[in-house]
N, C-alpha and C positions, 0 to 999 in steps of 0.2 A: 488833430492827430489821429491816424487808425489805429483805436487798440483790439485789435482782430491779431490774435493769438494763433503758434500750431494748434492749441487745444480746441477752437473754436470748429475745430473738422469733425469735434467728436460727436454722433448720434447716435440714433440705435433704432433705424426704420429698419422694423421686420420680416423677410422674407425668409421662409424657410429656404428659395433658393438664392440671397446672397452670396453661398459660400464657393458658388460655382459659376459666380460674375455676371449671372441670366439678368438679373436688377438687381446690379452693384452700383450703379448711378447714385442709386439712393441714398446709398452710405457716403458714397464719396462728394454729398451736394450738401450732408447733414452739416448744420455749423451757422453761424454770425454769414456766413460767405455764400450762405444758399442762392442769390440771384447773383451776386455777384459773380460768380464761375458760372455761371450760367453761357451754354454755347452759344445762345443767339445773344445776348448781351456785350460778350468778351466781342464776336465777330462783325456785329452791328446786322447779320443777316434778319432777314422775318421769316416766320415759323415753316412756313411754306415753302425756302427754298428747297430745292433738292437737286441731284446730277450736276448736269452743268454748270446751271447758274453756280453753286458755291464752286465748283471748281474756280469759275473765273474771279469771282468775288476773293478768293484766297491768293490767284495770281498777284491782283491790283494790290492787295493789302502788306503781298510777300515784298513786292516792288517800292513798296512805302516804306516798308521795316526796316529796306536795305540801308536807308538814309538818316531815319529816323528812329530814337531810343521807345515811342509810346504812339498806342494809337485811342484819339482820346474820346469818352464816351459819345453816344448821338444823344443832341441837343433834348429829345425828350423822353430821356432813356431816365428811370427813374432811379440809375444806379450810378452815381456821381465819378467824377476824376477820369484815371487813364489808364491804359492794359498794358502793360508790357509784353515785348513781341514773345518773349516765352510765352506767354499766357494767351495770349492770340494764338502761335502756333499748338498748341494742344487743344485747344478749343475746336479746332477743324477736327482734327482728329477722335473727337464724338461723334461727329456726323459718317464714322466709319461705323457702327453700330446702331441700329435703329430703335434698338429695346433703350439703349443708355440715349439716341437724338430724341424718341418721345417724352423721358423723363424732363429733361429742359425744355420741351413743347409746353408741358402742362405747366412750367412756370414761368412762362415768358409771355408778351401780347400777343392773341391774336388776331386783333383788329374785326375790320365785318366781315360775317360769315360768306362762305362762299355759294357759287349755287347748289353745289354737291356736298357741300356740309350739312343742311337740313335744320341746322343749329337755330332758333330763334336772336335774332339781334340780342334779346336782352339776357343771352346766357355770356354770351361773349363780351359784352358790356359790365355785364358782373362779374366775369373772372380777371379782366383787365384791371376791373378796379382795385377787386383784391389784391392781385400780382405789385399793381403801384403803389398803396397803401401799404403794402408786406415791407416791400423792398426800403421804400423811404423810410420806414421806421426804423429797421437794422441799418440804413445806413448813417440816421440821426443817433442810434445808442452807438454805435461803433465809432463815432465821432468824425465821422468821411463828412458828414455835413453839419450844418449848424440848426439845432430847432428849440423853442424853448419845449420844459416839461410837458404843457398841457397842450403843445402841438404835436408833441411825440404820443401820450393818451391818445388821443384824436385817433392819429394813426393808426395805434395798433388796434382801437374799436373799429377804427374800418375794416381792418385784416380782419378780425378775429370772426366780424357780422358777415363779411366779403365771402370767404372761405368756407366759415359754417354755415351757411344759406346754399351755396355754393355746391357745397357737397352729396348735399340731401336732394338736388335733381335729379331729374332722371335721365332730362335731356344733356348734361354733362359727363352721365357716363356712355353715353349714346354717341356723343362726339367721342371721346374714346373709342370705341369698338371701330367708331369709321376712320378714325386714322390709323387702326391697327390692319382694316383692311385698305387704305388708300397708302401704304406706303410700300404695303405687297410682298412683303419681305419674309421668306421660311423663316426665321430666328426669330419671329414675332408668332410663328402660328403655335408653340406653345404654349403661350401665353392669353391673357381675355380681359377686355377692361376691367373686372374684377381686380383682378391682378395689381393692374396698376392703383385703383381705387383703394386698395385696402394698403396700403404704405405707405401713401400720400398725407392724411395728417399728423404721422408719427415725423416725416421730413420737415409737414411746415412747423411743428411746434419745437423741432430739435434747436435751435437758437437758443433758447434758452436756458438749455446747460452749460452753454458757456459764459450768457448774461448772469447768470445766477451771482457769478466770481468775480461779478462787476460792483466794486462798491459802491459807486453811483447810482446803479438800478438796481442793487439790490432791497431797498427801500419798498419801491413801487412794483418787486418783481411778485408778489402774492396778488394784489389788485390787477395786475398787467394779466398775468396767466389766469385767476379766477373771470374773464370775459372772453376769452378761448373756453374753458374749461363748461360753461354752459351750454355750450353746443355740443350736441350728440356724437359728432363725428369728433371729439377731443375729449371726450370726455373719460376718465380713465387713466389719462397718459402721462398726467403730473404728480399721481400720487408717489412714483418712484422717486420724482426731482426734492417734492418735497419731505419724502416721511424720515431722513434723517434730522432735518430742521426743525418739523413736527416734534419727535422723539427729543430735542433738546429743549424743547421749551417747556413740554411737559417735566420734563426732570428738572426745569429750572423752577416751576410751579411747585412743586414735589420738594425739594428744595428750601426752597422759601417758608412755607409752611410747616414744614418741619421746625425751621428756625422760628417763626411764629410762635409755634408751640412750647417752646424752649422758656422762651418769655412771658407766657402767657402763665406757666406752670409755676416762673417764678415769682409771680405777680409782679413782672415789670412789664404792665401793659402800658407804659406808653411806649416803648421800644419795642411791643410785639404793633402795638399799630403803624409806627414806622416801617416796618418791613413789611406789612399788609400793602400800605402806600405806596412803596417805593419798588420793591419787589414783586410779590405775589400779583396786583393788579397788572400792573403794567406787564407784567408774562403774559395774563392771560388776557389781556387785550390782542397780544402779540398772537397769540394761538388762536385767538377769534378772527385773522385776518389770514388761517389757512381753512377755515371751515366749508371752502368749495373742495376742500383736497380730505378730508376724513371723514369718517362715517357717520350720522346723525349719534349712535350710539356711545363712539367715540367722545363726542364733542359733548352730550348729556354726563356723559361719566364723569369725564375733568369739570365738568361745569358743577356738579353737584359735587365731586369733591372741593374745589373751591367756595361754593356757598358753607359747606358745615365748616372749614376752615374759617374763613370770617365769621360764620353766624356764632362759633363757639366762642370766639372772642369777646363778642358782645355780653354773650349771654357771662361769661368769665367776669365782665369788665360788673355787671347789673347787679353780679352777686355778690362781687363785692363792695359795693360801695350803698350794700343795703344798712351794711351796718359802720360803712364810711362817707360820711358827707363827699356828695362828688363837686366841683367844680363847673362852673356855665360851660367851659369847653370839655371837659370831661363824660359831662352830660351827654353836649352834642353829640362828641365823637362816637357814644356808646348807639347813639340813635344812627348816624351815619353807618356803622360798622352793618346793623342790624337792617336796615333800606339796603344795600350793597349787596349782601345776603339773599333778601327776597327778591333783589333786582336778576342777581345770577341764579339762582336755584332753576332747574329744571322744570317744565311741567308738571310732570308725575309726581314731583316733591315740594311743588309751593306751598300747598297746605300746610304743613306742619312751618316753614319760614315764618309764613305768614300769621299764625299763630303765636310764633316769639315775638313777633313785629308789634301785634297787638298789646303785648305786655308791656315792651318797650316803649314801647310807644307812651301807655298808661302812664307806666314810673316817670318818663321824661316830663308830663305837664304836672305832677304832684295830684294824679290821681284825677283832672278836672277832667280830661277826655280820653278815649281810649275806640277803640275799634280804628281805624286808622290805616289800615294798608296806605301804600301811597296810591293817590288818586278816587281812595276811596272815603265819601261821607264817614264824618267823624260820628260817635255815639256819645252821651253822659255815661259815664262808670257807677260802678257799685258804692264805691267810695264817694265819690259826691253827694246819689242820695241818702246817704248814712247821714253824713253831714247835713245836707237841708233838712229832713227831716227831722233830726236831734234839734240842732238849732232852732225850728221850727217851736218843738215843744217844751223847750226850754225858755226859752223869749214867752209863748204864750203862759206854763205853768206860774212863772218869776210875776208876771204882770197880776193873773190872777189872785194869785193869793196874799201879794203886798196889798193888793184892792181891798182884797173880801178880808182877812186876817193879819195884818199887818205885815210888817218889813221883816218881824223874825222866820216866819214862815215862808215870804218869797225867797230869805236867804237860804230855809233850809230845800227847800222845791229847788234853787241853785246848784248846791251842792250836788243832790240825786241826780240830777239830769247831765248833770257834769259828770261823776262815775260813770252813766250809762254812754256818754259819747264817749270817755277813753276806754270803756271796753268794745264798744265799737270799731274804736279805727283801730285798735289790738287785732281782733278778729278781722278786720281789711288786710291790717299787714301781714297776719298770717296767709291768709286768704292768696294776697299778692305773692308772698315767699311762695306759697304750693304749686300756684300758678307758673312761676321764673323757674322754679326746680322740675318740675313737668314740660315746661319747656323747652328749659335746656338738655334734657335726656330724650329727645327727637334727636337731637343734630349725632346722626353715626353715618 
């Protein structure tokens, strides 16, 4: 079924003269329906007719319509189904303006160059491609044809490669300039391939304010637009489509976190990690998949406010269960929370993450290892050799003096080296406390 909407007309290719119809083509082509209305499509003519010829081409077609309700596309026309004679008959009537017939030239085929074109084969090979690759994917989202997902991708990676390669010749604004002079027309001598060049990727990207409303493709429509979006000549043009989208995710993040916080304050941290899970992440996954459409500054900002948001979690969750036995999953999640943190932190601010990482990390094996980033070679702690080495001189003092002076004195050698290891791991825990409270007053 075609779901190509009136809205689907809506674009917004810029010419300051629009408003005076000189390149209003542009507007009136913006839309799901850009090749579609397309003159040479609608009329099955090739780029090249002119005078005569579509006269008579229009006779033949007038003569068909008279009988028949559609005339139906050319077999390798990459714009599927059939025209109705309204729409045939208006279609002739662009080739009554040459400014509005070159507009549908540059997105139609124009097979091999001619000898007075000058054009290298392989410019015209490449913009054919683009032009089919365009067309057959708007007319696979608009549902005129059938394609599965990863052949509709396909697609628009051919347009998007097709187009922006395309653009950035020279020799394709050079065929421009010569069809502005081979078609000889005063109402053209205003104007200068420039002209036309600088409006043309705003037309081919406008599709997709009307895809946008597509709940189908709006899924794939941040991955579909971010491989347009790398190419220079597009680059720029989606920050409008998206930055309302943008703007809700972030307040969804915003959001979230605040409810985080809520929980976290009341020490119902397992209900503030539930909305970390379920909320907070998956927002900002969602915001990571406009990161072709915002600024690196942008995307470091929310990113780092999200790590102190989880990171504070953690560090929330570590201080309190210093002096509450945690649970094996309680443990984990506090370590999970704390990786997640130093996974999202920004450049500029790993340091101090990675720093609570460390602790955390510490506390989660009971002190045996620490230093730990992820990926990074683990270290022995401070705490451990407290221990080997107490242990150490305890076992030897105990053995010696039950030897040399009996068993009253290995017991009381026992006893001492025993006090000095619980003052020991005292002074670890403390040691550990200062470290957890120093690092949890980084996360701002």
């Amino acid at each position: 079924m075609d779901k190509t909407t009136a809205g689907d007309r809506r674009g917004e290719p810029s010419d300051s003269r629009n408003g005076t119809g000189n390149l209003s083509r542009f507007t009136d082509l913006a839309g799901t329906r850009l090749y579609r209305d397309n003159a040479f499509a609608v009329t099955g003519l090739p780029v090249k007719a002119q005078g005569r010829a579509v006269r008579q081409h229009r006779q033949r077609l007038e003569a068909r319509l008279a009988v028949e309700d559609t005339r139906p596309a050319d077999p390798d026309s990459p714009v599927a189904g059939a025209f109705r004679k309204e729409e045939v008959r208006a279609a002739f009537e662009e080739f009554q303006d040459p400014r509005r017939r070159l507009v549908d030239e540059l997105l139609w085929r124009w097979g091999e160059p001619g000898p007075e074109c000058g054009c290298p084969a392989s410019v015209h090979e490449e913009h054919d491609d683009a032009v089919r690759f365009h067309a057959m994917a708007l007319e696979a989202e608009t549902g005129r044809v059938h394609a599965a997902t990863d052949g509709r991708d396909m697609l628009w990676q051919g347009a998007a490669g097709g187009w922006g390669a395309l653009l950035e010749r020279t020799e394709f604004r050079r065929h421009i300039a010569h069809r502005l002079t081979e078609l000889d027309d005063p109402r053209l001598g205003e104007h200068t391939a420039d002209d036309f060049l600088a409006a043309l990727p705003r037309l081919l990207v406008s599709p997709f304010r009307a895809l946008a409303t597509d709940p189908d493709f709006r899924p794939r429509l941040a991955r579909v637009c971010a491989g347009w979006a790398e190419h220079r000549a597009f680059s720029g043009l989606f920050d409008e489509l998206f930055e309302e989208t943008v703007e809700e995710t972030v307040q969804d993040i915003i959001d979230a976190l605040r409810a985080t916080n809520e929980k976290k304050d009341a020490r119902l941290f397992g209900d503030a990690d539930l909305i970390v899970r379920q909320r907070v992440l998956p927002a900002f996954e969602r915001f990571g998949e406009f990161r072709a459409f915002v600024s690196d500054w942008r995307y470091d900002d929310v990113a780092h406010i999200v790590a102190v948001g989880v990171g504070n979690l953690a560090v929330a969750m570590l201080g309190y269960h210093q002096s509450v036995r945690p649970s094996p999953k309680q443990r984990s999640t506090v370590v999970e929370l704390a990786e997640r943190a130093y996974e999202i932190a920004p450049e500029r601010h790993v340091r101090e993450f990675k720093e609570n990482w460390d602790v955390i990390y510490d506390w989660s094996l009971g002190g045996v290892l620490a230093g730990a980033a992820p990926g990074q070679p683990s270290t022995v702690s401070g705490g451990e050799w407290w221990g080997c080495l107490l242990a150490a001189l305890m076992i030897g003092a105990v053995t010696a003096l039950w030897v040399t002076r009996g068993w009253e004195a290995g017991v009381g050698a026992f006893l001492v080296v025993g006090l000095l290891y619980g003052a020991a791991e005292k002074l670890t825990e403390w040691y550990a406390r200062f470290r957890i409270h120093r690092a949890g007053r980084r996360y701002r």
